[in-house]
N, C-alpha and C positions, 0 to 999 in steps of 0.2 A: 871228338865232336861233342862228348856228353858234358865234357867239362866246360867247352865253350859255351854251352846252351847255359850250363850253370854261373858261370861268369854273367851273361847276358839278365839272368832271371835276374841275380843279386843288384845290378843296376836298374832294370827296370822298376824293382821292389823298391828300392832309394829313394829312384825318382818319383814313383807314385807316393811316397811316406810326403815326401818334401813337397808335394804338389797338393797331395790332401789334406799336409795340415796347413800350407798357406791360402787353402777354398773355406777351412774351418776359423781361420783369425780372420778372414772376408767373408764371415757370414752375415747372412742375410733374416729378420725377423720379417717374414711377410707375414699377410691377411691370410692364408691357411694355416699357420699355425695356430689359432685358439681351437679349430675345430678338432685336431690330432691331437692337443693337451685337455679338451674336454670330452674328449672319449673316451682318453687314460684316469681322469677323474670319475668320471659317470661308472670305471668300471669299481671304484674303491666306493663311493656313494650314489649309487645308485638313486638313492631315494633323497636325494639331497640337492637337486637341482640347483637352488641358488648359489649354493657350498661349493659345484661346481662351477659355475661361471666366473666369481668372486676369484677361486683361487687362480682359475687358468689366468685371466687378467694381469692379476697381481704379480703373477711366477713371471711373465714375461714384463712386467713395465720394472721387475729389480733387474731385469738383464738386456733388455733392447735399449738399443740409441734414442734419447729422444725421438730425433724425427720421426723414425720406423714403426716406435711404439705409436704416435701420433697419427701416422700411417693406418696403423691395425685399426686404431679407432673411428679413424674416417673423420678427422676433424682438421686435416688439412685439405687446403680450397685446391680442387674442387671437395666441399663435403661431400662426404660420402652415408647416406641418412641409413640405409641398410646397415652397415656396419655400425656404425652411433648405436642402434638398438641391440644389435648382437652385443656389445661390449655393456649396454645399462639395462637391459630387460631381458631377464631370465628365462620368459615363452619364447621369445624370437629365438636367444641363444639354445635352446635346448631343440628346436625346430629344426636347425641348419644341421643338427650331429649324425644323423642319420646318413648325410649324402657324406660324411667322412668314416661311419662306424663299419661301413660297408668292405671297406680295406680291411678287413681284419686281420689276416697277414701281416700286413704292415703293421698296425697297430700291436698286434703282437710283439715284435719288435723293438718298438719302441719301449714297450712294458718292459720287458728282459733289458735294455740299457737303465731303466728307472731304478728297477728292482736292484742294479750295481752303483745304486750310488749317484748317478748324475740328476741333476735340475731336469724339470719337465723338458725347459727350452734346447739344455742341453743333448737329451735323448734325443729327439728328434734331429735336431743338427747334427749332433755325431754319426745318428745314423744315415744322414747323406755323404757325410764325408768317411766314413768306414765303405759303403756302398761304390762309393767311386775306384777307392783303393780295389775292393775285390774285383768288379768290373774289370780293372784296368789287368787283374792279374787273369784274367779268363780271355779278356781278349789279346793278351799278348801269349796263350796255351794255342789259340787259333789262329794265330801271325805263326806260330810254332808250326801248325799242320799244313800251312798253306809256301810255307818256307822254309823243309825239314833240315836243309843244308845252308840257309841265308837270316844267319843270328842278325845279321845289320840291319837287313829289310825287314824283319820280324820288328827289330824293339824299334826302328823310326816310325813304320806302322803305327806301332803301337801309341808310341810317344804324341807322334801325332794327331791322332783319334782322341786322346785323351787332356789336349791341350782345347778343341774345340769348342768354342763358345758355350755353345747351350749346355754340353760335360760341363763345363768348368764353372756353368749358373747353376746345373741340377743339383750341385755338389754341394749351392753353399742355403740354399732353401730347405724351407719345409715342403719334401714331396714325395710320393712313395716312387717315381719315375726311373727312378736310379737304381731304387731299389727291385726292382723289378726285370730292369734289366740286365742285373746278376743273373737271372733265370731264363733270360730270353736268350743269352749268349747260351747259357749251360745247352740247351734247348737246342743250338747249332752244332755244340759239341758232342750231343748225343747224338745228332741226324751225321756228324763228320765219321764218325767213330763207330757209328751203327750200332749203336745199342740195343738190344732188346727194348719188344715194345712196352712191356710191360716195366722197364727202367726206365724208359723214360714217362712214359705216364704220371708219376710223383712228381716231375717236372710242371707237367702241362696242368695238377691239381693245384701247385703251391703257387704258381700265376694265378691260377681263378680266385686263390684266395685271398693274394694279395691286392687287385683288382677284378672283381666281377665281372665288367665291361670285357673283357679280353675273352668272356664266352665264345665270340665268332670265329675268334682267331683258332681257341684250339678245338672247336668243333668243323671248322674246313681244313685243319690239317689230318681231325681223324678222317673225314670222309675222302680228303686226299688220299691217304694212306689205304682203305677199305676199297677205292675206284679203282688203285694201281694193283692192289691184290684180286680184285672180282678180274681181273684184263689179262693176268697173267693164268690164275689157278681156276676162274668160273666159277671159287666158291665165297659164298657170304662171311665176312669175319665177324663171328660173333663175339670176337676178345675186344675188336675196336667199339663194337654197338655198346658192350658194358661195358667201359670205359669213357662212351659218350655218353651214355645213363647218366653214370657215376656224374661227369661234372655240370649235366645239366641237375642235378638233384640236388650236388655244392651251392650251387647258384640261387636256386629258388629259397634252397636255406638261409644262408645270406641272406638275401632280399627280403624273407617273411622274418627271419626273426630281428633284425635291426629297424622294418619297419618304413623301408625305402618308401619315399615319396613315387618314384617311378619316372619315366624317360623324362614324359611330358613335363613335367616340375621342372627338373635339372636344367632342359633343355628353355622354359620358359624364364626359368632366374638368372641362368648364362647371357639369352641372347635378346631376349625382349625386356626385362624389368625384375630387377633382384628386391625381391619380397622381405620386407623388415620380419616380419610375420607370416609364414608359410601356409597358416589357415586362414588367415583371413582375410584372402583371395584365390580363387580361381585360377589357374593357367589357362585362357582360355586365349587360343588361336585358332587358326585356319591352319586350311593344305597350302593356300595361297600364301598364309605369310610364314611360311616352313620353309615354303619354295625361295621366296625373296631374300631371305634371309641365307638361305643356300647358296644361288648365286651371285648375292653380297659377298659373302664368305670367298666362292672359290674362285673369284679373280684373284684375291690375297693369296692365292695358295699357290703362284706359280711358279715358286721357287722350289717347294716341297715337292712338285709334281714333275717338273724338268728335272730335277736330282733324281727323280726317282725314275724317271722315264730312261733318264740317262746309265741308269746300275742297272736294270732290265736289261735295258737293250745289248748296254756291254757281255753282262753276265752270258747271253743267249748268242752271243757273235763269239767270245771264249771258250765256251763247254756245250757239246753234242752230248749231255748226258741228259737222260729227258728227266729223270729225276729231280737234277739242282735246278732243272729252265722249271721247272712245274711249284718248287718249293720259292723258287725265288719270284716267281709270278702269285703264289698263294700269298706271298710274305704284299707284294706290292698292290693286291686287291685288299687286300687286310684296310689298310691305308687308304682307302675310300671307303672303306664299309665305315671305316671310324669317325673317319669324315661325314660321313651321312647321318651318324648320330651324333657326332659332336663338332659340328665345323668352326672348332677355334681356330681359323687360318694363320691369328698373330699370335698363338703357342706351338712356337715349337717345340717343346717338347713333349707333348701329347703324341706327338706321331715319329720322336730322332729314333726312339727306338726301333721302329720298322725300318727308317732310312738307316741307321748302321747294321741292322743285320741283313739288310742288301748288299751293303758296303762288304760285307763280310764275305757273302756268296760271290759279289764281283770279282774281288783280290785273291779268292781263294780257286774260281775258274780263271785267272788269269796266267796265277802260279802257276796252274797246271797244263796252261795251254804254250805258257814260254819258260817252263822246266827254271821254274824259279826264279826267273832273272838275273840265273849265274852265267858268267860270263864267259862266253866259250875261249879256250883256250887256242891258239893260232897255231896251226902243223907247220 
């Protein structure tokens, strides 16, 4: 059996090599890449602002396509006037860095590729498509627990999940989505595997580092985890309260020392009017046009929400374990709270990573409810 599992790995590993580097010779230079390459500059000149904008430009127009470059600029019709000024005016560009320096995780990352040798544009890319590979090898470790005797169903799983549109667009952008969801899978394999709490916690801090915004998520799993302890033992866990501390204190630090604009900003340059210049104007809305804007949004979302209604419902008709219905119900509330702070209904990938780690708990309570989907043998 161990050797088939081994067999099995070594194709998987193939097919993600061959699959990653044909997402990397289909890469993509979008509009979030100056801000990830002038974070990495900001961090070498700090005090050089124009030095920084000048080179990130530059580093990408010797390696993007025409068009794409032309793209980043915002100078194909429709013009795009916000981006025109991030690419010639030095305030606006140094304005926007903040809503990308806040990854710093990610950014980190991207430096450690830098530091080896590749192009700004390079690091960044590579690190979506090294991201995908690892992904592909962690959720095929979880195809492995949920299939410990069906090497077939594991790597089609696998293969499958990993051929999926939006995988196969996060793979070839600038975005830390991918990246991140290395951690979100790990994050399943601790809860599969029952880790100690205190193992997986370095999990659930190197998410918050790498995006902030994921604060919700791993503050309603510690309080999930502290409601199921107070139910069973009556006593308060003081290991999860410091651990909740701890990543609300990551957070704020973040936030204060990169300087974050704050929800309201993000949420007014998203969805009402992207600011050439960040000072100089106001975000000023309503509750009313919060709301309008909300359910604008969540008619678009009813793809995301029938998926997801659908891996619920399964997961909860597979498994009587009140544990995996509680986590896969925490994972699927996640997924509105995100939505309530960021209703990009037509990104998906803002939200695939919550839909495949449902996807994960569905197939993995399914396994276990039909002993694998091996096939019984006839007396």
């Amino acid at each position: 059996m161990k050797k088939k599992w081994n067999i099995s790995f070594l194709i998987i590993a193939l097919i993600l090599t061959l699959l990653s580097y044909w997402n990397y010779r289909n890469r993509v230079y979008d509009w979030d890449m100056p801000g990830y390459i002038g974070c990495l500059y900001t961090l070498q000149f700090p005090d050089h602002p124009d030095k920084v904008r000048i080179l990130t430009y530059g580093d990408i127009k010797k390696e993007a396509p025409q068009a794409e470059y032309k793209d980043i600029l915002g100078i194909l019709k429709p013009a795009d006037k916000a981006r025109q000024a991030f690419a010639s005016d030095t305030r606006a560009f140094s304005e926007q860095l903040p809503y990308f320096q806040i990854k710093a995780g990610y950014n980190t990352a991207v430096l450690f590729l830098y530091s080896l040798g590749f192009s700004t544009p390079q690091s960044v890319l590579v690190l979506s498509a090294f991201s995908y590979f690892i992904s592909g090898l962690l959720f095929f470790y979880l195809m492995k627990l949920s299939f410990p005797e069906n090497q077939l169903m594991a790597s089609v799983f696998t293969v499958g999940a990993m051929l999926l549109p939006p995988m196969a667009y996060m793979a070839r952008i600038s975005t830390p989505d991918l990246f991140i969801f290395q951690f979100m899978l790990l994050f399943l394999i601790a809860l599969f595997r029952k880790w100690n709490q205190w193992a997986l916690f370095p999990v659930l801090f190197i998410i918050i580092l790498i995006r902030p915004d994921y604060i919700p998520f791993a503050l309603s799993y510690l309080a999930l985890e502290a409601g199921l302890r107070f139910y069973r033992n009556r006593k308060i866990s003081f290991d999860l309260l410091l651990q909740g501390t701890l990543l609300i204190v990551l957070y704020l630090f973040i936030i204060r020392f990169y300087h974050y604009p704050g929800w309201k900003h993000l949420f007014y340059d998203t969805f009402i009017y992207r600011r050439p210049v960040i000072s100089a104007q106001a975000p000023d809305f309503s509750f009313r046009d919060y709301l309008d804007i909300l359910y604008l949004k969540i008619i678009y979302f009813k793809k995301i929400t029938l998926t997801a209604i659908v891996l619920l419902g399964l997961t909860f008709y597979c498994s009587k374990d009140a544990r995996l219905r509680l986590i896969a119900l925490l994972i699927f509330v996640n997924i509105y709270i995100k939505f309530l702070f960021f209703p990009h209904s037509s990104g998906l990938r803002f939200f695939f990573g919550f839909i495949m780690m449902l996807l994960v708990i569905c197939v993995y309570a399914a396994a276990n409810k039909y002993n694998g989907f091996r096939l019984r043998k006839i007396a």
